[in-house]
Each structure stands twice: as C-alpha cells, then as structure tokens.
N, C-alpha and C positions, 0 to 999 in steps of 0.2 A: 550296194550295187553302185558301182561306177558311171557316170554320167559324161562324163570325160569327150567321149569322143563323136558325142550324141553333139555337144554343144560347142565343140571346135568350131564351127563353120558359121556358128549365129552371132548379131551384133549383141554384145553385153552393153545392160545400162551401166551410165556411168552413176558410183558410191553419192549417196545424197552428203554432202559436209556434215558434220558433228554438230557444229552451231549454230544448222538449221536442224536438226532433231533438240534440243535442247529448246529450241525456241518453240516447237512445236507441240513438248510432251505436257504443258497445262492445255492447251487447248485439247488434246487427243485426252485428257482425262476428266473433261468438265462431263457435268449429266446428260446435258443434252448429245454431244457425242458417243458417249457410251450408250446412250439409247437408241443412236442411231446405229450400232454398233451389232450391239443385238438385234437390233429388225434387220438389217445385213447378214445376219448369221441365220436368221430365223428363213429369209427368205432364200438364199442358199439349199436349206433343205426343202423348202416347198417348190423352188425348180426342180431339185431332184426329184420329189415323185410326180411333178408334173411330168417330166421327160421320162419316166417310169409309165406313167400312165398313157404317155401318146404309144409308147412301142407295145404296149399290149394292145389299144384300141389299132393299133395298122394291121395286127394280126387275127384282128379281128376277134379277141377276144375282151371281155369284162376285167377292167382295172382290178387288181388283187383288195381286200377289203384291210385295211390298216386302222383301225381304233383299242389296240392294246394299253392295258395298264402295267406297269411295271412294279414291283414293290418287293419288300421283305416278307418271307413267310416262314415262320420259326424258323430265321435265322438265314434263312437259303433265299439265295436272289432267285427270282422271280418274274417272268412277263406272262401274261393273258388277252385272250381274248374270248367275248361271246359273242353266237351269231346277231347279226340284226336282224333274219327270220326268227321268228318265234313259233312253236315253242323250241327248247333247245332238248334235243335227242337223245345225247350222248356228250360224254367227255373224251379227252383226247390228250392221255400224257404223252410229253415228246421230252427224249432222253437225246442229248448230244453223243458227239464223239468227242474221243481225245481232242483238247487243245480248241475246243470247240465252246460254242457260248449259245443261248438262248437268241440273242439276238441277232442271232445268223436267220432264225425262222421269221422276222418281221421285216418289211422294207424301210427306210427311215421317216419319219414323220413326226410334228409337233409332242407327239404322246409319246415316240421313243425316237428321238432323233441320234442316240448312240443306234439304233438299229443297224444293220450291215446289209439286209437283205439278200440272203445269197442265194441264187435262182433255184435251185432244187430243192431247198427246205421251206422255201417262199411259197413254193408251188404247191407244196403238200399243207401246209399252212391256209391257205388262200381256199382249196379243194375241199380241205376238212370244214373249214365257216362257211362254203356255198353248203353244203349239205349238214347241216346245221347242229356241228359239234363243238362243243366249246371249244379251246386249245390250251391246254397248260404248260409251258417248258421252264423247267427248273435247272437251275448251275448246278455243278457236282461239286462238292466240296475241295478237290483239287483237279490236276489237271485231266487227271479219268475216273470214271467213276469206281468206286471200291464197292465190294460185294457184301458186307458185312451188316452194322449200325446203319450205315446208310443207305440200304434199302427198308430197314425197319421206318427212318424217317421220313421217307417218302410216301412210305404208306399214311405213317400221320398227317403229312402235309397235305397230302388228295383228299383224306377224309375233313379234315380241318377246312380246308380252302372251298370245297364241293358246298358243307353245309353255310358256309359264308354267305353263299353267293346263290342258295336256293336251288341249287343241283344234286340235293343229298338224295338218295336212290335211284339215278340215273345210270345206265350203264357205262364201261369206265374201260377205255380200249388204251392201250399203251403199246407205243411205237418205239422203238430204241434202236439206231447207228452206231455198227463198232463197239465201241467201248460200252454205249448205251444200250447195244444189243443183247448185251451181256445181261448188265442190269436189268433189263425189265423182263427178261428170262428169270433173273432170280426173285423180280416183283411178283413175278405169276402166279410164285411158289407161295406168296405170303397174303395176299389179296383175293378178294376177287375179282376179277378182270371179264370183261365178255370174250375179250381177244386180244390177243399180243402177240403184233409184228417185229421181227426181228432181222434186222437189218444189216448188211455184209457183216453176219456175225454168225455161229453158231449155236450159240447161245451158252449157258453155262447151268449144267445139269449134274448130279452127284456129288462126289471128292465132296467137300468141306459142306456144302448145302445138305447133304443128306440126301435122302430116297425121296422121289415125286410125293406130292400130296396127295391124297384119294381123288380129286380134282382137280385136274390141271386147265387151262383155257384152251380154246382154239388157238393153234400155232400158225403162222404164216412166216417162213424161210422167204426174205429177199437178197439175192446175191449175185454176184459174178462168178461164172463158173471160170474164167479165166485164173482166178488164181482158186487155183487145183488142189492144195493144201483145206483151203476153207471150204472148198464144193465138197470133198471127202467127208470131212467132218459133218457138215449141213445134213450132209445122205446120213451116215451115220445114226445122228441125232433124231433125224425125222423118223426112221424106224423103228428107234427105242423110245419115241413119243405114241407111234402110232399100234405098237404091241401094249402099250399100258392104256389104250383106248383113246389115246387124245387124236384131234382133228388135226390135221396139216396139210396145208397147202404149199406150195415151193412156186417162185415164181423167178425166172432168170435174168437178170437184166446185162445184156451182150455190149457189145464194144461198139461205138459209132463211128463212119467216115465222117471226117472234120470239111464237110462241103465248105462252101462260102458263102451260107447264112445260116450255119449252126449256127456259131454265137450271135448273131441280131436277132435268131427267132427266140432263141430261149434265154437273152440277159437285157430284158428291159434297160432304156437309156442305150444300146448299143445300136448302133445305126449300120444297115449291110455293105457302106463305104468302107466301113472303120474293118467291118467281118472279112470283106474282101481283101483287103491291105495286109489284114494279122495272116491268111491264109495265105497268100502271094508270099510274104515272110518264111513262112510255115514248110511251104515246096521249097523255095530256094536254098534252105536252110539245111532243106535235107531232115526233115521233123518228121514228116509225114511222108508214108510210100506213095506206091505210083496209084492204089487206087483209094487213098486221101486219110488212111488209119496210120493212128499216133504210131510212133516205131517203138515209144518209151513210153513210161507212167509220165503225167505232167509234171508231177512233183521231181525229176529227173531229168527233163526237158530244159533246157537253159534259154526260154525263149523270150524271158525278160531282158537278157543283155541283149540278144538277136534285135529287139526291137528299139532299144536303144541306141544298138547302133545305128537303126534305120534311121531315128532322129522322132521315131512319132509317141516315143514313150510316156510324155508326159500328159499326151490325148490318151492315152489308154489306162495310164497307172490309177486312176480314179475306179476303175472296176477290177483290179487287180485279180482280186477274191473271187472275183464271182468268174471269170477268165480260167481263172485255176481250176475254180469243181469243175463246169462245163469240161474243158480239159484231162481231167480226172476222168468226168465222166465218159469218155469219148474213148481214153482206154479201156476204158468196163473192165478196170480190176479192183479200185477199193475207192470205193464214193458212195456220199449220198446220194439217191434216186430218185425222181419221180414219174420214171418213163412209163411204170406199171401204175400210179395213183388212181385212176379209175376201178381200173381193175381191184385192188387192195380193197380201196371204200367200199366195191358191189359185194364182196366177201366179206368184211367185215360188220355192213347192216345186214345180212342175215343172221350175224349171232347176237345183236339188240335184243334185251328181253327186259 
C-alpha cells in the first residue's frame, strides 16, 4: 500500500549522517541498552492491554482475562488457557479459519505477546473463561485445516493435553470457523464431543468420511444467511442431522449498520473519535449506503487507501486486523462471530454431563 499521498503535505525528518550511526552502534549494543531495550518493548505491550483494558472498563464491561500458555503439543503449536474460577467445567477446543492462527483468540500480553487479539474471537475466548471452560486452540498444519490424519491427531492432542492438565473426564465442546467448521464437523464423528459448534460453515458430512456414527453430538449451525450458497447447504445438513436423531440448533448472525461507535464499542484501544473519523471516511467514500450498511464485503472495500489518503492511517494501521473482522462483520457474509455468544454458551451448558 502506497503511503505516498498521505505523506505529501508532512515535514519529513531530516536522514541522521552515517558517522553518527557508526558512532552510536557500540553504545546501542552494550547490555545495559539492550535491557533497556527490552523493557521498552515489554512495556509497549503492557500499554497495549492497558488501553485494551480502559475501553472495556468505559463500556462498562470486565477486562477480558489474559493468562495463556503457549507451547508445542505433539508437534502442533499450541496456546491455552484455564479459568481462574475453580472448578473448571468443561473444555473448549477452538479451530481457526483459513489463514488464521490461534492467536487471533488472545489479546497481547507478557505470556503471549505475538497474541493479535482480534475482537470477535477474543470475545468468545474471554466468555468461554468467565463461565469456566478451559480454552484450547490449536494451528492446522497448513494454511486450512485438512480433513483426514489430522483430525485423527487432534483427537490425541485433547486426549493427551486434557489428562496433562487434570481435566481428563470433563466434557469436551468444540467450536470451529470456516475452514475449522469443517473440521470439527469431522472431529464429532471421531470423539466424543458434548457439542459442536460450527461456524459459517456447513460442515462436512459423508463423501470421503463415510456414514454418521451411531452417535453424533449436539449440532449448533452459526451463519450468515446472506450468503445464500452456505444457508442452503446449512438447511440441508441440519435435516439429514436431525432425521438420524441428532440435536441442532441454527442460529443467524445478520448484517450490521456501521453507526459511529461500532468499531469503539466492539475493538478495544479504539476510541469513538477515531470510530467517528473511519465512518465520516466510510459515507464520503461512498462505502456505506444511506442507512450506514457496507455496500461490499470488507475484504473488497478499499478503505485502507481511503484512509490514507485522509492522512490518519498510520493512527489506525495499528488495529488493522481487528478493523477488518468488525468490517467483515458488519457485512454478515463470512466472519467470525460473537454476536450470539451468550446464547451459544446457554445451549451448550445444557448438554454438560
């Protein structure tokens, strides 16, 4: 992306000489600077969730709870969390989507400071520890997950990881987006599961997998019915779930007007100056119709150059990500969600046993 005409109009510093970086580079490489170095980096991300933490407290809600461990687990990256109420209820595997990483579901912090926190997976993350379910989210071995061997090992990794950690016989709920929706469609079929959410996906049922198991889990269909294609299919599915006796619930998640405190209410560190500005953009631009709904999917939207042209890009590029799903979501055709998360949980601690 071109920056170009963002930064016409600004004073550029002027090039430091060579022979003062030369004279500079023992001193910028002694200990003491390099420790100073890292406690500048360190605290970088402890302003970040500090300023994470005021925009949920203005909203009046409880800062999201951030104490994950990250690590290897036969062989597959890895991040976790358990609740800090005791005792812990249940388990919570969470499958990405394409292109998508584990630490999309944590906000940045000392214990995962690669975290990304992206608002909508944060929020179900956050929702599942207040109501005291562990969280597991594991990488797919490439960039989406594959239906085959690696569902098999995923089963070993929850069974492996579960008795680690003194949650072996707990019930064991799996959520999966997209590409993940797939897969833990096809975990259903190999586990036992209490329940498994499956997320703008239809899931993947027959062809290669074979015929339903004699037990299948509680199904929960989340989607956008805007795109018409996967609603079809979803219906579909859910009738030849619920003629072989399985449960299913279907829950919709619709399109949003893009007011001018969507993004401050729902992207922590976003302040409603900055939501105001992007939206004032947003009209002008011709983005959004007359009663404030996206015209395009975000991912279609060119509204990064838009804002650079404005000149304010480089206040905003820092949430980029989390700009984008909001946005995504706002067209309610293919995102992750939390709009129904309450809802989800009430349904899904009914089939705990």
């Amino acid at each position: 992306m071109s920056g170009t005409s963002a930064a016409s109009h600004r004073w550029s510093k002027p090039s430091v000489p060579p022979d003062i970086l030369r004279r500079l580079a023992p001193i910028l490489t002694t200990p003491v600077v390099l420790l100073l170095l890292l406690l500048l980096a360190a605290a970088t991300v402890c302003l970040y969730s500090q300023s994470a933490a005021r925009s949920y407290e203005s909203r009046g809600v409880v800062p999201p709870l951030s104490s994950p461990t990250v690590e290897t687990i036969h062989g597959a990256h890895a991040i976790w969390e358990l609740p800090v109420v005791a005792p812990t209820r249940a388990v919570l595997f969470v499958a990405h989507g394409c292109r998508c990483r584990p630490e999309n579901f944590w906000p940045p912090s000392p214990r995962c400071p690669g975290c990304a926190g992206l608002p909508e997976d944060v929020a179900i993350t956050e929702r599942a520890l207040r109501r005291r379910f562990a969280v597991l989210a594991v990488a797919s071995a490439g960039e989406c997950w594959s239906l085959g061997k690696e569902v098999n090992a995923a089963k070993r990794l929850i069974r492996s990881w579960t008795a680690k950690n003194g949650l072996e016989g707990l019930p064991v709920v799996a959520l999966g987006a997209s590409s993940g929706g797939y897969f833990v469609s096809r975990l259903a079929a190999k586990m036992s599961l209490a329940a498994v959410v499956i997320m703008i996906a239809e899931g993947a049922f027959g062809g290669s997998a074979g015929a339903l198991p004699a037990v299948y889990p509680p199904a929960m269909f989340i989607h956008m019915p805007k795109d018409k294609r996967r609603a079809a299919l979803v219906e579909k599915n859910s009738k030849m779930l619920m003629e072989k006796g399985v449960e299913v619930k279907e829950l919709q998640s619709l399109e949003l007007p893009l007011t001018s405190t969507l993004l401050s209410e729902r992207i922590p560190g976003l302040d409603r100056g900055l939501s105001e500005r992007i939206l004032t953009a947003f009209v002008e631009e011709g983005f959004v119709d007359e009663k404030g709904y996206m015209k395009e999917d975000g991912r279609a939207t060119p509204w990064k150059d838009a804002l650079v042209r404005r000149g304010f890009w480089e206040e905003v590029s820092p949430l980029a990500d989390h700009i984008q799903e909001e946005l995504n979501l706002a067209y309610g055709y293919h995102e992750m969600t939390s709009l129904h998360t309450d809802e989800m949980f009430d349904w899904v601690e009914k089939h705990l046993r």
